[in-house]
KEBA-870668 format. One record per residue (C-alpha): residue number from 1; residue in one letter; y, z, x. Coordinates in Angstrom, 2 decimals, decimal comma. Each point is the difference from the previous one (the first is absolute). Layout:
residues N
(NUM "A" (Y Z X))
...
end
This chain:
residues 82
(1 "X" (-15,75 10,28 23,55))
(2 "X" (-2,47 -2,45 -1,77))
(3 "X" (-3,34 0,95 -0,42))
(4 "X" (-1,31 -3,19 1,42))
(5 "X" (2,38 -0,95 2,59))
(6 "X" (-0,65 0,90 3,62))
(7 "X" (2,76 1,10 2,14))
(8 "X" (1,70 -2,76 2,59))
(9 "X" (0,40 1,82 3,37))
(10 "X" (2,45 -2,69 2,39))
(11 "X" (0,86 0,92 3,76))
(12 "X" (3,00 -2,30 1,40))
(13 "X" (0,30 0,36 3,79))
(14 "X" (1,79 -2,43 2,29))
(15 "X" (1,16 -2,28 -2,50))
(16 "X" (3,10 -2,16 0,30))
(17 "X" (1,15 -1,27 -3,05))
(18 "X" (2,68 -2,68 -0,72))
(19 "X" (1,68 -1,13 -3,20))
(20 "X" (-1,64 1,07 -2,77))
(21 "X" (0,60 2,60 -3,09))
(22 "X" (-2,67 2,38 0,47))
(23 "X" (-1,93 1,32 3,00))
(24 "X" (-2,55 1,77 -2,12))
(25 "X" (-0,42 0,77 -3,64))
(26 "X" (-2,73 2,41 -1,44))
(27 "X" (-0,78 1,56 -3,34))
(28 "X" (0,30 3,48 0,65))
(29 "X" (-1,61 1,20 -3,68))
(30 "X" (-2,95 -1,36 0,80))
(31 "X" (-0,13 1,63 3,57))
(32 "X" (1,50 -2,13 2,26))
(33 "X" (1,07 0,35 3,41))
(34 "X" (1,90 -1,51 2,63))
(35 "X" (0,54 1,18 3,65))
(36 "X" (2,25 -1,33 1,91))
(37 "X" (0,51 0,32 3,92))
(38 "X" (1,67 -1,72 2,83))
(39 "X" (0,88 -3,49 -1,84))
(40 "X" (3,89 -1,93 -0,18))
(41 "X" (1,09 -1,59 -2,75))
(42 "X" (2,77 -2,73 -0,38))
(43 "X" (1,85 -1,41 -3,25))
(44 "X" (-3,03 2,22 -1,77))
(45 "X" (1,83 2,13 -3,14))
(46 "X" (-2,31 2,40 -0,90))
(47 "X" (-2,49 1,10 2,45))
(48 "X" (-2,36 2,03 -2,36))
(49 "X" (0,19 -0,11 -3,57))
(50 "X" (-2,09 1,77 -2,21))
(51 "X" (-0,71 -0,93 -4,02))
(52 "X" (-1,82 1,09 -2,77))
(53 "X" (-3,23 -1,99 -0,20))
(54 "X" (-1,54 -1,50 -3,11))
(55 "X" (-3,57 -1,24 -0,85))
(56 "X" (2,08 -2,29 -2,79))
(57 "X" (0,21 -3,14 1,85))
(58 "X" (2,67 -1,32 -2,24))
(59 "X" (2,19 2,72 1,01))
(60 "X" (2,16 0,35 3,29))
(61 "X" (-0,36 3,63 1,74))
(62 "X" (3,22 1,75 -0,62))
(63 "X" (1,49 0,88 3,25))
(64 "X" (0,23 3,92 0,59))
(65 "X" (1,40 0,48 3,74))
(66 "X" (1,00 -1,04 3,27))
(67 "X" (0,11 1,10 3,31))
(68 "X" (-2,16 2,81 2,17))
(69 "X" (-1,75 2,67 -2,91))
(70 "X" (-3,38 1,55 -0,30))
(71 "X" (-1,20 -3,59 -0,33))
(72 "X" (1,79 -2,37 2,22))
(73 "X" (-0,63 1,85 3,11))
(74 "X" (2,40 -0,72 2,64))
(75 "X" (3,18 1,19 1,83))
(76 "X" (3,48 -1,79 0,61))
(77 "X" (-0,84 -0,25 3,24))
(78 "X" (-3,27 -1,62 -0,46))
(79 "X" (1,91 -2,91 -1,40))
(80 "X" (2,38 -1,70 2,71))
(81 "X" (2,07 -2,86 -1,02))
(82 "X" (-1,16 -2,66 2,57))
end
């Protein structure tokens, strides 16, 4: 993790989410978190994706992961497709 970046803690509850690529998307090396509970999603393709964060802002994050882990906090069946 950085030395002086602060973690980003996000709770997603009773969401419903249409068309779009990402529900959530967090950079897990510096921290990051995102729960996710009792939320649909529609035409959505990744619902949590994490990447690896930089403090170079002319450099993308490289992605690392998707789906539930240590980091993106959910189950399958916290997600329904509504």
């Amino acid at each position: 993790m950085e030395k002086n970046s602060g973690a980003r803690k996000v709770t997603i509850n009773n969401v419903k989410a249409t068309n779009g690529k990402y529900l959530v998307g967090i950079n897990s090396n510096y921290g990051d978190t995102a729960t996710i509970t009792k939320t649909c999603a529609k035409s959505v393709k990744h619902i949590c994706q994490e990447y690896k964060g930089t403090n170079n802002n002319n450099q993308e994050p490289s992605t690392l992961s998707e789906g539930p882990s240590k980091a993106c906090i959910y189950k399958t069946s916290d997600v329904a497709v509504c």
